[in-house]
N, C-alpha and C positions, 0 to 999 in steps of 0.2 A: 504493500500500500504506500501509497505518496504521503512521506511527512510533512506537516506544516511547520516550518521553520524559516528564519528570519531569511536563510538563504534564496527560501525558494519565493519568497514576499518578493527578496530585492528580484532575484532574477525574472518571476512575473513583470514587475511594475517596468523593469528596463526593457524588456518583450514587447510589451505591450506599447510602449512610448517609441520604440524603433518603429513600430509597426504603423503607429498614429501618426508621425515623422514622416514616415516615405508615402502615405497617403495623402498628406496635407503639400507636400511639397510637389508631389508628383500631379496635384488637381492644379497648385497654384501655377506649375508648369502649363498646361493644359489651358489654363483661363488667360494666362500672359499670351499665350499663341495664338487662342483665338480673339484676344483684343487687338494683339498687334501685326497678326498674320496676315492683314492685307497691306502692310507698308514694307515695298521695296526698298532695304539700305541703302544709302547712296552711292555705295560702294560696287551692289551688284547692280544698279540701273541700265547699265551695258548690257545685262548677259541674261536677267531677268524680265520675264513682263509678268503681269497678275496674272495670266491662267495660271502660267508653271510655278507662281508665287504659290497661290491658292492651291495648288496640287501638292508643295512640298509641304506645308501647314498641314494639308488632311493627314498625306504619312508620316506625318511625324505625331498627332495625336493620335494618330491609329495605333501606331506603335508604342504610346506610351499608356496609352488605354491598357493594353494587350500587356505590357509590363509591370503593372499596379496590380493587374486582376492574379499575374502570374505570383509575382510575390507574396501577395496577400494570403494566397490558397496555400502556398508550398509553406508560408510562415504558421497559418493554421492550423494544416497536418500534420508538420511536426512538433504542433504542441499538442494535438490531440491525444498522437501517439506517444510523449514523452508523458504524459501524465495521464495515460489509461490506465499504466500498469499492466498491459500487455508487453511492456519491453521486460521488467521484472520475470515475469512468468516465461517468457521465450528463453532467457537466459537461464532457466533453470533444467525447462526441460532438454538444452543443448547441454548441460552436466551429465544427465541424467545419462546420455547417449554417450560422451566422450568428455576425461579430463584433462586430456591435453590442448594448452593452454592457449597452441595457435590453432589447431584446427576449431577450438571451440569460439574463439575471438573472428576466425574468419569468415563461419558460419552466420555469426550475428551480426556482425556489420554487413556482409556481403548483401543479406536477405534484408535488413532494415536501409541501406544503398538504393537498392530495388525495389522496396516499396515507397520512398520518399522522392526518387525520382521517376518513379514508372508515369505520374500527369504530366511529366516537363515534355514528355513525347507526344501527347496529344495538344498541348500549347506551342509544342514547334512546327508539327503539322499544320496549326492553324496559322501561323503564321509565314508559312513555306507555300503552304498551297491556296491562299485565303488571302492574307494581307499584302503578300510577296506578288503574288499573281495577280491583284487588281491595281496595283500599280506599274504592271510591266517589266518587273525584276524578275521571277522564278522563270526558271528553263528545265527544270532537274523534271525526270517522271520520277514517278513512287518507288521503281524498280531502285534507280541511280539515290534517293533519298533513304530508301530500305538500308539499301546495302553501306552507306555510311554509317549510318546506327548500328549494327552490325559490325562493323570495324572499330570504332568509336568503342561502342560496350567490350571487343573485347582487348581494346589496348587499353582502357580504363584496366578491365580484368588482372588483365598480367601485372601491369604496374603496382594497382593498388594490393595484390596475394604479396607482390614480392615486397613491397615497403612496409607489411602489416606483418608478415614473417620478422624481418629482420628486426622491425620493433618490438614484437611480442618476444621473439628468442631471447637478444639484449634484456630486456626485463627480467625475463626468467633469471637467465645465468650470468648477468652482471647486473646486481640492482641496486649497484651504490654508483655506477657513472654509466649508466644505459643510453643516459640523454648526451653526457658527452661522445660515445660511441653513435648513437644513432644521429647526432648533429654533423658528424663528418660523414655518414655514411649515406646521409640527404647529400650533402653538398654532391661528394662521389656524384650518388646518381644525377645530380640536376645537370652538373658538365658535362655527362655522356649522353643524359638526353637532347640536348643540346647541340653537342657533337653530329649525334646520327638523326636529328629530326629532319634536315633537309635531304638523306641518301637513304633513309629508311623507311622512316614512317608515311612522310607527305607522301611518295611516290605509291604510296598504295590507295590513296585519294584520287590523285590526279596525274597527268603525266605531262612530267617537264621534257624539254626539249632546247637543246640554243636556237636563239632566235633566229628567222631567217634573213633578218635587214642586219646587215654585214656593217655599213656605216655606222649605223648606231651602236651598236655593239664595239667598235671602234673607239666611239668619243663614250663609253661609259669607260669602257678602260681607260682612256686617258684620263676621264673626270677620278676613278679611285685613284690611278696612279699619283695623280697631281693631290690628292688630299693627303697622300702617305701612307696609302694601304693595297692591298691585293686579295683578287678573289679568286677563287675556281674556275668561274666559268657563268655567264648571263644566260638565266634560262627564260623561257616565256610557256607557262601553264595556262590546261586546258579551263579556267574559269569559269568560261561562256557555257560551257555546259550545267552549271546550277545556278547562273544569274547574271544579270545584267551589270552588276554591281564591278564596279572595276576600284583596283589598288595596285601597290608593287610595294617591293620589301626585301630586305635582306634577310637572313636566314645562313645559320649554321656558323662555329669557330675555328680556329685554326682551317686542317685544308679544307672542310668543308664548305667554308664561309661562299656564299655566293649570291650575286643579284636575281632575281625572282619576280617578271613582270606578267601581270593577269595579261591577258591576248586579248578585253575588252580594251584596257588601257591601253595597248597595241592599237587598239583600231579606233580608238576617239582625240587621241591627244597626238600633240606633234611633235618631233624629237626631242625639241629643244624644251618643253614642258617636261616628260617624262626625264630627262636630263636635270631640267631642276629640281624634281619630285626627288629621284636618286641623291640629289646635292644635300636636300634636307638630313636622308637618312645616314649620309656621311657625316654627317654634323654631330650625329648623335656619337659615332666614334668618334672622333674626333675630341669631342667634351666628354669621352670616356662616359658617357652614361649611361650606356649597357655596365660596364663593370661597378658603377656606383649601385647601380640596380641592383647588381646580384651581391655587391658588400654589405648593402641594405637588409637586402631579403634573408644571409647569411645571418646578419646581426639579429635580424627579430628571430629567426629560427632556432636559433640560440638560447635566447633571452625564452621563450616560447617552451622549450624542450625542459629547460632549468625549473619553470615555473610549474610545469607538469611533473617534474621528478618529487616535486616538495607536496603535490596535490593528490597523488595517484592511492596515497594511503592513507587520507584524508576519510572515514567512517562518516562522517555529519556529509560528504558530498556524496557517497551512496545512498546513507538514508533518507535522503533530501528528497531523493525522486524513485524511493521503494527497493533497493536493491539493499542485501542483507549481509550480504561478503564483500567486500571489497575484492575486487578482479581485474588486472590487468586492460584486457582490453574493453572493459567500462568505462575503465578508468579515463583512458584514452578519448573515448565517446564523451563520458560526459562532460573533461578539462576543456577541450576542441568546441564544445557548444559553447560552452564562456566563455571562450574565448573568441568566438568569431560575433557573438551578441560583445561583448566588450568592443575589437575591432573596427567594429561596423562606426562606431561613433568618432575612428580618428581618419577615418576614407577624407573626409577632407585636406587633413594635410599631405597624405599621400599624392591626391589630386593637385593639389595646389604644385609639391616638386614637379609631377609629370607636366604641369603647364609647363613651367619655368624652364625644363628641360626644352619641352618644343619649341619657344621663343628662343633657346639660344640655338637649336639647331636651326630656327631659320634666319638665323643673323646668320649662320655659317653658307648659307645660298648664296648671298653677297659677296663672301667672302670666294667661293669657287668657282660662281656664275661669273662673276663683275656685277649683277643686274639682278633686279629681285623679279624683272618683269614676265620673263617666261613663268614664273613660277606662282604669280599674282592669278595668271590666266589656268594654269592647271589648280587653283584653288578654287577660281569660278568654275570650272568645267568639272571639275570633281562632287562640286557643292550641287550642280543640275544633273549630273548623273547620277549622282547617288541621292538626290530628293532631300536633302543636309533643312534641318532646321534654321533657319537663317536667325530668328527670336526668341531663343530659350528664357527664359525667366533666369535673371543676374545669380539670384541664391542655386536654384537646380542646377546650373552651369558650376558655381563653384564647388558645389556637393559631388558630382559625377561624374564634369566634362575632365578627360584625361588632355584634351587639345582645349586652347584657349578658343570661344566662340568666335566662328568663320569673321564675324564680322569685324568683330575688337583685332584681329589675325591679320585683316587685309590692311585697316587703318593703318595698324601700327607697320609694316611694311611699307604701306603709301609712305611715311614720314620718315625713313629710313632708305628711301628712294628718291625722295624729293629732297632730304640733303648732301644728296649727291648729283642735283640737281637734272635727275631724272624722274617723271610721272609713270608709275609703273600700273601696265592696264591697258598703255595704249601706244604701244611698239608692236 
C-alpha cells in the first residue's frame, strides 16, 4: 500500500504544479499565436505572405495542441500507475519466479517501459499520418513507419538490457563505489555510441550515399578545411522518403565524423545556403560545444549516480510508494523519477546555454562565410519549409526553445551584417 508521508505530499504537490506549468504555458503559447499569428515580422516580409503566415500559425498550434494533450496523459498514467500499487504487487510476484537480481530488475522495468510508453505510439501515428499529412510533410506509408518502431524498440532493447545489466551487477558486487564504476562505464558507452551512430545505427534507417554534385562537395571540404577540421566523407540521405521536412548535420567523432545533408535540402536551397547552414555547425566545433556538452552531461551524471548511491537504501523512499524491501532496481526507478520531476524545473537554464551556444555558432558564419547573407536566406527558406512558428510567446521560447526564436535570430544577424556595412537578405 502507498504510505502517506511528507515525501510523497512534497512529490504530489511538485507533480502536480509541473503538470499545471506546462499547461498554462503551453495555452499561453497557443493564445500568443493566435493573437499575433496574423503579423508578418519585418524581417520575413520578403519571403512570407499571410496565406503561408496563417498556415504556419495552424501547424504550429496543431502541434502544440497534440503536445499538451501528449504530456498531460503520459504524466497521468504514470501517476496512476505509480500509486495503484500495482507496481508493488508486480514486483513481488517477479520474486516469486526469480531472485536474481538482474533478471528480476529487467523484467520490471522492461514491462513497466512498455506499458508507459505503449500510447506514445498511437500519438505519433497521429501525428505522422494526421497532422504530418494535412500539412504536406508525411511521405513514409505504414509499412516504412512500422518498420522504424520496430528498429527503434529494438535498439532501445539492446541498449537499455545492457546499461541495466551492468548497473544492476555493479550494485550487487561492488556496493560501496557502483556509481563511481557505472559513471565511467556510461561515459564508455556514450563515446562508442557516438563513434558508431553514423556507420551503424543510422544506416539501418536510411541510406546515405556521397552526394552527386561534385562542386559542392568540393567547397564543403574547403569550408571544414578552412575552419581546422576534417571529415570522412559528405553524404546526402534518403529523407524524402518520410517527409518533407529538410535539415543537414554533422554526425559521428574521430574517423567517423562526417557531413550528413537530407536530399530535401539538396533540392530546395542553393549551395551557397546549404554552405552557410554547414558554417553554423562548424561553429559549434569550433566553440568546442559538442565537448562542453558532453563535460556537462559527464558532470550531472556524476553528481546524478552519487546522489542515487546515498538514496538507493533509503526505506522511507520505498515505503513512500508501497514497496516493503528495499531493491536495487527500485531503487533505481524510483531515484530517476525524482529526479527527472526535480530536472524538469532547471530545463531553462539548460535552454538558455543551448541558445547562447547557437548565437555564437552563428557569429562563426561570419567568420567563414565573410557574409551572414547566404545564411539569413537558408533561415527564411528553412523557416517556410518546415512551417517554423514565427511568434512563440517570449516565456515558452525561453522555457523550451533550444535555438533562439527565428525572428530575434535574423535581427540580431541583420545588425551584425549591417556593421559591416552589408544588408543581409538581399544579395
Amino acid at each position: 500500500m502507498i504510505q502517506g508521508s511528507p515525501l510523497l505530499f512534497i512529490f504530489l504537490v511538485i507533480y502536480g504544479l509541473r503538470s499545471l506549468f506546462l499547461t498554462i504555458l503551453n495555452r499561453l503559447n497557443i493564445a500568443y499565436l493566435r493573437h499575433h499569428g496574423h503579423e508578418v515580422p519585418r524581417v520575413f516580409l520578403d519571403t512570407v505572405d499571410q496565406g503561408k503566415l496563417a498556415q504556419m500559425s495552424a501547424y504550429a498550434v496543431d502541434l502544440a495542441g497534440l503536445s499538451l494533450v501528449t504530456s498531460l496523459f503520459s504524466q497521468g498514467l504514470f501517476l496512476l500507475v505509480l500509486l495503484s500499487g500495482v507496481l508493488p504487487w508486480f514486483a513481488h510476484e517477479i520474486s516469486a519466479l526469480t531472485q536474481n537480481p538482474v533478471a528480476t530488475g529487467l523484467i520490471f522495468l522492461g514491462v513497466l517501459s512498455v506499458l508507459l510508453n505503449l500510447p506514445n505510439v498511437a500519438f505519433d501515428l497521429y501525428e505522422t499520418f494526421v497532422i504530418e499529412d494535412r500539412y504536406g510533410f508525411n511521405t513514409q506509408t505504414l509499412r516504412i513507419w512500422f518498420s522504424d518502431l520496430i528498429k527503434g524498440v529494438t535498439i532501445s532493447a539492446v541498449l537499455g538490457v545492457i546499461l541495466l545489466s551492468v548497473l544492476l551487477l555493479l550494485i550487487s558486487k561492488t556496493p560501496r563505489i557502483w556509481w563511481a564504476l557505472a559513471w565511467l562505464a556510461l561515459g564508455a558507452l556514450e563515446l562508442l555510441l557516438l563513434w558508431l551512430y553514423p556507420v551503424v545505427i543510422a544506416p539501418w534507417f536510411n541510406k546515405f550515399e556521397p552526394i552527386a554534385r561534385q562542386e559542392l562537395e568540393n567547397r564543403i571540404h574547403q569550408l571544414v578545411k578552412g575552419a581546422g577540421f576534417s571529415i570522412k566523407g559528405v553524404f546526402q540521405v534518403d529523407a524524402g522518403k518520410r517527409s518533407h521536412h529538410t535539415n543537414a548535420y554533422f554526425a559521428g567523432i574521430g574517423r567517423t565524423k562526417r557531413v550528413v545533408l537530407f536530399d530535401t535540402l539538396l533540392a530546395s536551397h542553393r549551395d551557397d545556403e546549404i554552405l552557410a547552414i554547414l558554417a553554423h555547425e562548424l561553429g559549434h566545433y569550433r566553440k568546442q560545444h559538442i565537448l562542453k556538452q558532453l563535460v556537462a552531461i559527464e558532470v550531472l551524471s556524476f553528481l546524478g549516480l552519487f546522489v542515487a548511491s546515498k538514496l538507493l537504501g533509503s526505506p522511507l523512499l520505498y515505503h513512500t510508494f508501497g514497496f516493503h524491501h528495499p531493491m536495487s532496481y527500485l531503487g533505481l526507478f524510483l531515484v530517476g523519477t525524482l529526479m527527472d520531476l526535480a530536472g524538469f524545473f532547471f530545463r531553462p537554464f539548460g535552454s538558455a546555454l543551448s541558445r547562447k551556444f547557437e548565437r555564437e555558432a552563428d557569429d562563426a558564419v561570419l567568420d567563414l562565410m565573410g557574409t551572414a547573407v547566404p545564411f539569413v536566406r537558408a533561415l527564411k527558406r528553412l523557416a517556410v519549409d518546415n512551417l517554423a512558428n514565427l511568434n512563440p510567446h517570449p516565456l515558452y521560447a525561453r522555457f523550451h526553445y533550444s535555438h533562439p526564436p527565428l525572428v530575434e535570430r535574423i535581427e540580431r544577424l541583420d545588425r551584425l551584417e549591417n556593421e559591416k556595412g552589408v544588408r543581409p537578405g538581399h544579395g
